[in-house]
N, C-alpha and C positions, 0 to 999 in steps of 0.2 A: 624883166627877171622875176619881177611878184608876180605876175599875172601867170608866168610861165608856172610858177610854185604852184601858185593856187592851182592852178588848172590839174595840174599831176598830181599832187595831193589829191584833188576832188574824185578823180580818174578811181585811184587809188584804192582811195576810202569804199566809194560807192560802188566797184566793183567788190570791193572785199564783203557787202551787204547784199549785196546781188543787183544791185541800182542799177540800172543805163546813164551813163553821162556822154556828152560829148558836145563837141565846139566851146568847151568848157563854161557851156550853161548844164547845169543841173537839171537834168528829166528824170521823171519817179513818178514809177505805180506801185501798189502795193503787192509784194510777190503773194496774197491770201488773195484769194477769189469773193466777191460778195460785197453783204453789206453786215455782216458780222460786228456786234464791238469791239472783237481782236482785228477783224479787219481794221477796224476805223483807230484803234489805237495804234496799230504799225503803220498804217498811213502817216498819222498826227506825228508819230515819233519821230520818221524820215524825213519829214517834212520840215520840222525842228533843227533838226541834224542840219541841213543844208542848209536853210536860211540862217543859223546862228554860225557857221564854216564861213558865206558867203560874206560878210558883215568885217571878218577879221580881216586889218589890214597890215602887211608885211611890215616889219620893221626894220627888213635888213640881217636882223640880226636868225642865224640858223639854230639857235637852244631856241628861243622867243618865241620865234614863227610855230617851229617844230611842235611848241605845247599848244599854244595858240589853236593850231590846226586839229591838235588831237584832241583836247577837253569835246570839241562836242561830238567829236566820232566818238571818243569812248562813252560820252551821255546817250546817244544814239543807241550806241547795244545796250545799255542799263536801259532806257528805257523800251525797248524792245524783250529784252528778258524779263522786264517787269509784265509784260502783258503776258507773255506766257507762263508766269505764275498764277496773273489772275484767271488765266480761261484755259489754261493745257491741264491736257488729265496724263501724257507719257512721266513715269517716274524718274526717266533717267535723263529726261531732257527738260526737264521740273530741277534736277539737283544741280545739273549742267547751265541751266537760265541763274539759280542761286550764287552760283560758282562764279558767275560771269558778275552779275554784279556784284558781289564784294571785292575780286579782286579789279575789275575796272575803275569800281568808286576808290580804290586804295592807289590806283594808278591816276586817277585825277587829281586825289590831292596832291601828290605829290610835284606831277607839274604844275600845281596853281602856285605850290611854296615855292616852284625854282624860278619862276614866271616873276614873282611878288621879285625873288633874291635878285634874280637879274634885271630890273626895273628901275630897282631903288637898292643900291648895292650899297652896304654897310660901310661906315669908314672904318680907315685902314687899320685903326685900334682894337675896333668891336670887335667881341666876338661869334667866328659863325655862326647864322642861325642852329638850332639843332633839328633832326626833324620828326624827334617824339615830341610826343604831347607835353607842353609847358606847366601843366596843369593837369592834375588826377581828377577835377570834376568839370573840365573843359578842355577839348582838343585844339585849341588857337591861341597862339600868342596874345593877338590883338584883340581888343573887344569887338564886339558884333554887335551893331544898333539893333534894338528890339523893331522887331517886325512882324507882318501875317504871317510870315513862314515861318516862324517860330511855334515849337508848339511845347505845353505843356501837359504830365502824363502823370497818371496816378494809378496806382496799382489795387484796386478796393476789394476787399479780404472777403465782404460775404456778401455781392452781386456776384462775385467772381468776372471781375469787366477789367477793362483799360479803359480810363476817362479819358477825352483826347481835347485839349483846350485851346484856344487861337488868343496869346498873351496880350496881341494889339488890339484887338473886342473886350478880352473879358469875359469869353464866351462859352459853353460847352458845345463843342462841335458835331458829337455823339461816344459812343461807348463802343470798345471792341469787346466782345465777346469771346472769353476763352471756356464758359463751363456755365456749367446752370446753380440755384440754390438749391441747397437741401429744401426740400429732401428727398429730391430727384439724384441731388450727388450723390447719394446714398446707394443708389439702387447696385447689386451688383456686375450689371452690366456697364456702366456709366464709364465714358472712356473721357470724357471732357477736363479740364484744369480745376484743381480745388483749391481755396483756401490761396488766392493770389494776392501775392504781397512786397514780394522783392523786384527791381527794377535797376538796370543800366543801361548804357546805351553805346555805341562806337565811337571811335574818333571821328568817323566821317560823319557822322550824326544819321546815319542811314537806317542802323538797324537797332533796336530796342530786344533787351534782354531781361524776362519776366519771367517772376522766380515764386511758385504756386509751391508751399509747405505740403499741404496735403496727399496732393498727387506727386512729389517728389521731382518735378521737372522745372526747366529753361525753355521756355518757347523764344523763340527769337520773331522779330515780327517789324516789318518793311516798312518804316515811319511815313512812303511815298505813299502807299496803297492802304496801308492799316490792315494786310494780310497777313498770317501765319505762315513765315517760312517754313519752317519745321519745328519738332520739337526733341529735346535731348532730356532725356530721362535717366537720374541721376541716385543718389543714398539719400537716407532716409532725413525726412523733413530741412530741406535749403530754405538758406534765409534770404540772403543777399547776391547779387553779381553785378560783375563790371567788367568791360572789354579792357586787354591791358593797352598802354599808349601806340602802341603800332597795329592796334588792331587785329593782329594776329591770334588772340585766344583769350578767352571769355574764362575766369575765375570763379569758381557759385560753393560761394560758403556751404557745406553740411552741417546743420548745426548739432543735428540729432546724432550725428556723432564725431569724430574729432579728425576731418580731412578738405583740403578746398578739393572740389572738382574743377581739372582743369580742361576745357573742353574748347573742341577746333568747330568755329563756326563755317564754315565751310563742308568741312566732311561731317558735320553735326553728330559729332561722336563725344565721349570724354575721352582723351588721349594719358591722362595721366593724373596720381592725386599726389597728393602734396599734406602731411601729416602733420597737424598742429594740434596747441590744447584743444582740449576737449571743448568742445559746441562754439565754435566758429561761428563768430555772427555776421561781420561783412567784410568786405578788403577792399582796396584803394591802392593808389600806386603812385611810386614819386614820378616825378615830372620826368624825369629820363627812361621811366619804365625798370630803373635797376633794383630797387625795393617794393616789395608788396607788405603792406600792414594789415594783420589778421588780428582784430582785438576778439574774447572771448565773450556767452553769455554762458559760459556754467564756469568758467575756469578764472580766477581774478589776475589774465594778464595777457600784454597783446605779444605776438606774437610777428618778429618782422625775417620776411624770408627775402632771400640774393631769387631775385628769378631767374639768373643764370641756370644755377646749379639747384634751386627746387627745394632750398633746403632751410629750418631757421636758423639764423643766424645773431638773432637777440630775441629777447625776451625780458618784455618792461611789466610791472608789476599794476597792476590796477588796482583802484579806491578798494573797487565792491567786485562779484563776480559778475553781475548783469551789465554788458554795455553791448546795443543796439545798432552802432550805426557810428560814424567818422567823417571826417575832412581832410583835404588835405592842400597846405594853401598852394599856393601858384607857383611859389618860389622852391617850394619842398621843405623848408626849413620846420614847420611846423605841420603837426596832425594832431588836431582838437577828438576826442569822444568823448561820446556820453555814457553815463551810467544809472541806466534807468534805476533802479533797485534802492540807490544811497539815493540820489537828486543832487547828483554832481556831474562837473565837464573838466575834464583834465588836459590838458596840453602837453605834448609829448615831443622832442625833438624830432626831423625826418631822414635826420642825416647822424652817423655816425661823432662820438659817443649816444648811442640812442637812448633817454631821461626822460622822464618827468620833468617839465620846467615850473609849473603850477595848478593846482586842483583849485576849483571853481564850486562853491554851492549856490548852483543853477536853479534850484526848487524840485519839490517830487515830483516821481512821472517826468521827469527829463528823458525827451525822446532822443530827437534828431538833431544834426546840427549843419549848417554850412558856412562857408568862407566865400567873403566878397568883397572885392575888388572896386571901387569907383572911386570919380573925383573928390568925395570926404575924406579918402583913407582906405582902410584895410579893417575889415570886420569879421565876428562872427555870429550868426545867429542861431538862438539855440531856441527849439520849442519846448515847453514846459506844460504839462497836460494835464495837473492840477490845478496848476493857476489858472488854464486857458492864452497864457500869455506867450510871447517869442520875449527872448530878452537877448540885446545884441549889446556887442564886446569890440570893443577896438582892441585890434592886435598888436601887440608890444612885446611878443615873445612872452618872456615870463613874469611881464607886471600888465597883463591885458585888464584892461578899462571899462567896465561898466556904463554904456553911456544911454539906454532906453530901454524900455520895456513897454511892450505894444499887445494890447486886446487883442485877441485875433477869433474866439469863436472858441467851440467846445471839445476839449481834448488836441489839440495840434497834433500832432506827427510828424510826418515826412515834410524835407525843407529843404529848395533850392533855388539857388538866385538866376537870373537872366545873364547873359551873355554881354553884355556891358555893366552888369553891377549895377542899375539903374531899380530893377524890380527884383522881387522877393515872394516865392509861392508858399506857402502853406496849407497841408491838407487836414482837414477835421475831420478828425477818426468819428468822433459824436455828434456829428451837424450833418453829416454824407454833403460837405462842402470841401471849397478850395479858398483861401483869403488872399489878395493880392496885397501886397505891400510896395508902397513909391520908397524903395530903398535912399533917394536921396531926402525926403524929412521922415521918414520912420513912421508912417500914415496908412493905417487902412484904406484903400479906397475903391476893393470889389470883393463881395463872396459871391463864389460862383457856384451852384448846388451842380452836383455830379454823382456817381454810383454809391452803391454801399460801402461806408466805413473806408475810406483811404490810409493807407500803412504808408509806402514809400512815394515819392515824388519826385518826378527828375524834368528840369527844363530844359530843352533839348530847340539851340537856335539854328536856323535854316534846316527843319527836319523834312518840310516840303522844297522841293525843286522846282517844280513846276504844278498846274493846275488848283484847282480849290481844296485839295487833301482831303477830302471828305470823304471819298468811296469806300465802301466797305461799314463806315461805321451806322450804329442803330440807333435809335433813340432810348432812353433809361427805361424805360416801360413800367416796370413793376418797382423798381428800385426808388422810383420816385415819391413811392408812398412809406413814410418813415414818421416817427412823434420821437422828440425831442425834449426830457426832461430833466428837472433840478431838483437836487434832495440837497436839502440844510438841516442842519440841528434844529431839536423840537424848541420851541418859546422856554425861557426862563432854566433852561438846564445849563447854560454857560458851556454847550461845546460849543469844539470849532471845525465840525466836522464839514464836508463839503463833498458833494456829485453831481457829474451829470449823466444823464442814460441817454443812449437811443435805443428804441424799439423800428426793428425793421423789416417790411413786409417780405416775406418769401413765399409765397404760396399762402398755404393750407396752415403756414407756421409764421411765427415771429424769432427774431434772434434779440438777445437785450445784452446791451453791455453796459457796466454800469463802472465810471473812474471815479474812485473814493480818495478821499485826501482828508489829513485830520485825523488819523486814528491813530491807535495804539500800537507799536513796533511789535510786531510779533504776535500779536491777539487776533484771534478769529471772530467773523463777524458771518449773521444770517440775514441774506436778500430773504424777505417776505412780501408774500401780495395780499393785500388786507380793504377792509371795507368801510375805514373810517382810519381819518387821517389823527385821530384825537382816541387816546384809552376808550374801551380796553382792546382795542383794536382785534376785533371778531374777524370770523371765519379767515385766519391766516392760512396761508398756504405758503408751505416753504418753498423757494426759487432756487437759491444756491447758497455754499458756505465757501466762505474765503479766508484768509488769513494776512494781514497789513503787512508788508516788506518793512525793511528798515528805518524808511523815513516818513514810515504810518501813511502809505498810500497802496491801494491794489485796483486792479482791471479783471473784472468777472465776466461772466459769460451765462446765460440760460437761453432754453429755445421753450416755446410751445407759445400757446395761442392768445397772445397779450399784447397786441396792440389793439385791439378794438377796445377790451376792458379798460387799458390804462388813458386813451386818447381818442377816442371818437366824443365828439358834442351830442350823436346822438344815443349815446348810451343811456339808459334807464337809472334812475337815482338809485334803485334796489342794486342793479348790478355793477356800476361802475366800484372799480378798484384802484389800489395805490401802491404805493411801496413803500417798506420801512427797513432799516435795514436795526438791528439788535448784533449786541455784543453774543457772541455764540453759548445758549444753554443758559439765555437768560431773557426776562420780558419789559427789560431798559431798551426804550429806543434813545440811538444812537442817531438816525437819520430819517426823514419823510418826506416823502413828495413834497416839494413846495406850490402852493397853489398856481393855476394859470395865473 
């Protein structure tokens, strides 16, 4: 009776692919002529398909079999529609290979879940599995041991790249490429991604959703191949996006004005918006998909909408107006943000009455945060981009615990932890690195140098299927030439001011950013380039003027031609230059390069 199955199933299958089978042994050529790489990847694919089909053995049972059988016929067309993205130029059979794999890969999970339920079937008390996402920043009940197919991804703001990382090396893999630096992006033909910086990813971990401010778009992009499905071009300046739990439709905050775009990754369209305070900074979703959380960065309050009906439905008050970026734990019960602006992290109920349960002073420059899960406990960790530090929180609802604070590198950012809670990424907006962290003792123990400037960061486990996942990506080229420096208060003036910059190569130009911390709330302050680190600090040249947020920290910005002057060794003692940074419309330094 099994052999009779298999054999009809294989019949089946391999006729429905255009395959020859019979005496129910498996025979296959490739319907492509040649020796093409799409030949040899539909060879590879079919070849796949049949030998992982042939492997499966009956159980008797007709649900069991039935998935059994299909998981690799439908990996088969995913990966056959994968290769016709990589090497077909037809447009309609380009959208149609797209179309094929998400809803394929959304049909495989689901028999994996019924597979798991009928395997090991719950007792009579429990209750049923559900089959949304358990979790808003992971699609799996279960943990998922850290592996090579795991990968992690950063979104970097002025290579304009995706850095694409192997978590079990420690490794940089290479960089995808969405757009060039200024001040090529500049030009007005320039059709490439600017200014990338927002990042989500599917349930099925398949596709990655990258969210470039400048150029106003979502590219989505095949975690298999590191290729650009397409891209969906949206209002003005998005921050953030996330697929919701069923996978059905991708969320991309507008921040630049007051609406999420909700957008169908399949027909790569936006299908409808969805109207919140004003500048939307990211959204997140409970475990069952029924609430989405929209906290503000102009407006001081989050905003929680029914995704039934599209509409808000609370509205929670926030610290300060600035907050960047959310959590949301496993259980739904709670959603952590940050609030860049004050250097707080607030805790927010996820479930109806939706509250505040407790405000956290996190430190200034409080970026990102994430929720993590392993054998210690239930955590959060939060990056802090003044200090340089992560500072992580044991979860207790509304008396969360303080329990370490970990070095990490210059400026942190974006933060997400591994799929068993075991490790812990962190990206450095001012180092153009990544920090690993052994989440279970709270340990640095890799930086990994990758593109320019990383904003968001998402770990994303089993994002490879099959093969070394490499294809498609470059190496950093130009990105890898960067200087990295520190400004402190001058000797014997008792501030307690503090920065760090990077200068980084783009061509013909440099970009500099510079995180101040220590200063005066509300007081403007002048980056100068000068030629002596000590009075009366000659031939200044003003860079830029800023002004300290609330909690006496700010993040500036200049471009022109200053990394050689500020960081080559082989600079001339006449021309090498510095920084200083003065109270604005006065000749107090407040901050100076600190020597090598």
């Amino acid at each position: 009776m099994g052999t009779r199955m298999r054999r009809v199933a294989g019949v089946a299958v391999c006729c429905a692919l255009g395959v020859v089978a019979c005496g129910g042994e498996h025979t296959h050529r490739s319907p492509v002529a040649g020796d093409s790489p799409f030949a040899r990847a539909m060879e590879q694919s079919m070849e796949r398909m049949h030998r992982n089909m042939a492997i499966v053995r009956p159980a008797g049972d007709a649900d069991r079999d039935f998935a059994a059988m299909m998981i690799p016929h439908h990996q088969g067309a995913v990966d056959m529609a994968t290769a016709e993205l990589a090497y077909g130029k037809d447009p309609v059979l380009r959208r149609l290979a797209q179309e094929i794999i998400v809803t394929q890969r959304q049909e495989i999970d689901v028999m994996r879940r019924r597979t798991a339920v009928t395997a090991q079937p719950s007792p009579p008390s429990s209750p049923s599995p559900s089959p949304a996402s358990p979790s808003a920043v992971g699609p799996t009940r279960t943990p998922i041991p850290l592996s090579g197919r795991d990968r992690v991804y950063t979104a970097d703001q002025t290579s304009n790249t995706v850095s694409v990382i192997d978590p079990a090396a420690n490794r940089l893999l290479g960089v995808i490429r969405l757009g060039d630096t200024v001040p090529e992006a500049l030009n007005p033909l320039y059709k490439g991604q600017l200014l990338v910086h927002g990042m989500g990813f599917s349930p099925d971990h398949r596709t990655l959703a990258v969210v470039s401010i400048a150029s106003n778009s979502v590219s989505l992009i095949d975690t298999g191949t590191n290729t650009v499905k397409g891209v969906v071009y949206i209002g003005r300046s998005p921050h953030e996006a996330f697929f919701t739990p069923d996978g059905k439709e991708v969320w991309a905050t507008v921040r630049g004005q007051n609406y999420v775009s909700v957008i169908d990754p399949v027909a790569m369209r936006e299908k409808r918006r969805v109207t919140t305070a004003n500048g939307p900074g990211m959204v997140l979703f409970h475990p069952t998909g029924r609430y989405a959380y929209v906290p503000s960065s102009f407006t001081p309050e989050v905003d929680v909408v029914d995704t039934r009906t599209y509409r808000v439905i609370a509205r929670v008050p926030q610290a300060s107006p600035f907050c960047p970026n959310l959590t949301v734990s496993r259980d739904g019960k709670e959603v952590w943000f940050t609030l860049k602006d004050s250097g707080k992290t607030q805790v927010m109920s996820g479930e109806p009455p939706f509250r505040i349960l407790t405000t956290l002073d996190t430190g200034p420059i409080t970026n990102h945060v994430t929720a993590v899960d392993n054998s210690n406990g239930r955590f959060a960790y939060v990056t802090v981009g003044a200090e340089n530090t992560v500072k992580v929180y044991r979860r207790d609802g509304a008396h969360p615990t303080h329990v370490a604070t970990i070095p990490v590198g210059d400026l942190p950012h974006g933060v997400w932890g591994s799929g068993d809670g075991t490790r812990v990424y962190v990206g450095l907006e001012n180092q153009d690195a990544v920090a690993a962290i052994d989440a279970m003792t709270n340990r640095l123990i890799a930086t990994i140098p990758i593109g320019q400037q990383p904003m968001a960061l998402v770990y994303v486990p089993r994002a490879v299927t099959s093969g070394a996942g490499t294809a498609n990506l470059s190496p950093r080229g130009q990105a890898a030439t960067a200087g990295h420096l520190e400004m402190t208060a001058p000797p014997g003036t008792g501030g307690r001011g503090h920065a760090t910059v990077s200068v980084n190569a783009m061509g013909p130009l440099d970009t500099l950013e510079i995180a101040a911390s220590g200063l005066t709330a509300g007081s403007a302050y002048t980056l100068w380039l000068v030629s002596s680190r000590t009075a009366p600090f000659v031939k200044r040249q003003e860079l830029v003027t800023f002004k300290a947020n609330i909690s006496g920290a700010q993040i500036a910005q200049a471009i022109g031609p200053l990394r050689e002057a500020l960081t080559s060794s082989d600079t001339a003692r006449n021309q090498q230059r510095y920084l200083l940074v003065t109270k604005a419309g006065t000749d107090t330094p407040v901050l100076i390069q600190k020597s090598p």
